[in-house]
GUDREN-192886 format. One line per field, with one value per residue (C-alpha): residue in one letter; x, y, z. Coordinates in Angstrom, 1 decimal. Each point is the difference from the previous one (the first is absolute). Example, Ala and Ser with C-alpha at 12.3 -4.5 7.8 and 13.67 -1.06 7.14 Angstrom:
# residues 2
resn	(A	S);
east	(12.3	1.4);
north	(-4.5	3.4);
up	(7.8	-0.7);
# end
This chain:
# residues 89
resn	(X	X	X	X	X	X	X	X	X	X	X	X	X	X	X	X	X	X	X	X	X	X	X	X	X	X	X	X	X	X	X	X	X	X	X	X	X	X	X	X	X	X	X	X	X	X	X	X	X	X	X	X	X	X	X	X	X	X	X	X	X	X	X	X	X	X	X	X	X	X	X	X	X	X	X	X	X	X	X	X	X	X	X	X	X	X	X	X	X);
east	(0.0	1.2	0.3	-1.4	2.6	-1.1	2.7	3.4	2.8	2.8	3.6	2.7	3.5	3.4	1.4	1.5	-2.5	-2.4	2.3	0.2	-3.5	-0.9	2.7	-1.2	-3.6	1.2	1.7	-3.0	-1.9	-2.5	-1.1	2.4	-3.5	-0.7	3.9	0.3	-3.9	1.8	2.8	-1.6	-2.8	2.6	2.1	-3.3	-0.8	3.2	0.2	-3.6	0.7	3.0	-1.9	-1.8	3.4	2.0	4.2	2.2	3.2	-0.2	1.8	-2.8	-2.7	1.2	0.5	-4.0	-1.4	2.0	-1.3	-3.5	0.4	1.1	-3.0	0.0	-0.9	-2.8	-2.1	-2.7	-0.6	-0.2	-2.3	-2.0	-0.3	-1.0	-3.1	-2.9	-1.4	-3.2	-0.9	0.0	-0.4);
north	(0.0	3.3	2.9	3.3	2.5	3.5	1.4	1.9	0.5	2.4	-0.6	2.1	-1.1	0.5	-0.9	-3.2	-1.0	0.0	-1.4	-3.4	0.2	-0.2	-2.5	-2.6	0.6	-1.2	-3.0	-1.2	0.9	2.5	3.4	2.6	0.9	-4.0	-0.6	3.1	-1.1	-3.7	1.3	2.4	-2.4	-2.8	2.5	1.1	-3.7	-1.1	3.7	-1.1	-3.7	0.7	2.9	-2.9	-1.6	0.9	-0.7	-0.3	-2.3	-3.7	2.1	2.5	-2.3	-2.6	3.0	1.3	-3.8	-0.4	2.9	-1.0	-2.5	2.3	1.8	3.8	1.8	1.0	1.2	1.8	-3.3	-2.1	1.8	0.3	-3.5	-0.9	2.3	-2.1	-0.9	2.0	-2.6	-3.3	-3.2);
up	(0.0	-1.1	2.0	-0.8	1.0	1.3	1.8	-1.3	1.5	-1.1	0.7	-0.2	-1.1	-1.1	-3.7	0.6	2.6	-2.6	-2.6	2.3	0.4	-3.6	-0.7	2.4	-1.0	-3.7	1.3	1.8	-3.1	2.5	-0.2	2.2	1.9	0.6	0.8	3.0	1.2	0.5	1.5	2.2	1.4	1.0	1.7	1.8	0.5	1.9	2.3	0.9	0.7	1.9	2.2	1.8	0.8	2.9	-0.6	2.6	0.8	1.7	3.2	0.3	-1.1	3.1	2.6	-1.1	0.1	3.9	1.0	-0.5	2.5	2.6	2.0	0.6	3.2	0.2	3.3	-2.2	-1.4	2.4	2.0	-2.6	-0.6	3.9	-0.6	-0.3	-3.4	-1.7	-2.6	1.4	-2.2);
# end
């Protein structure tokens, strides 16, 4: 199923910027509209995909995970939690 597209998008370039453009456009036998669209929505892709991903070393990753498993004070909390219970089951 084709498309309809309704959107432009103007881009702004330098000389040889554009001369690479147009040259890989030919090579994949595309358009120099359909070859910077391609381009520009798999770079978009992979910042996206890679925003719900947290990176860190195996060092940092093991400190976080072992501190998880050491409880914090807390006063506030606890006398918070002796208070008796408004919903019951």
């Amino acid at each position: 199923m084709t498309t309809t597209k309704r959107r432009r998008f103007e881009l702004r370039t330098d000389e040889a910027t554009d001369q690479l453009i147009s040259e890989a456009a030919d090579l994949l036998h595309v358009t120099k509209s359909a070859f910077v669209a391609d381009a520009a929505r798999q770079a978009a892709e992979k910042i996206v995909a890679r925003s719900d991903v947290t990176l860190m070393s195996p060092v940092v990753f093991d400190t976080m995970m072992a501190s998880l498993d050491v409880p914090d004070e807390s006063p506030e909390l606890a006398k918070l939690a002796k208070l008796p219970r408004l919903i019951t089951q």
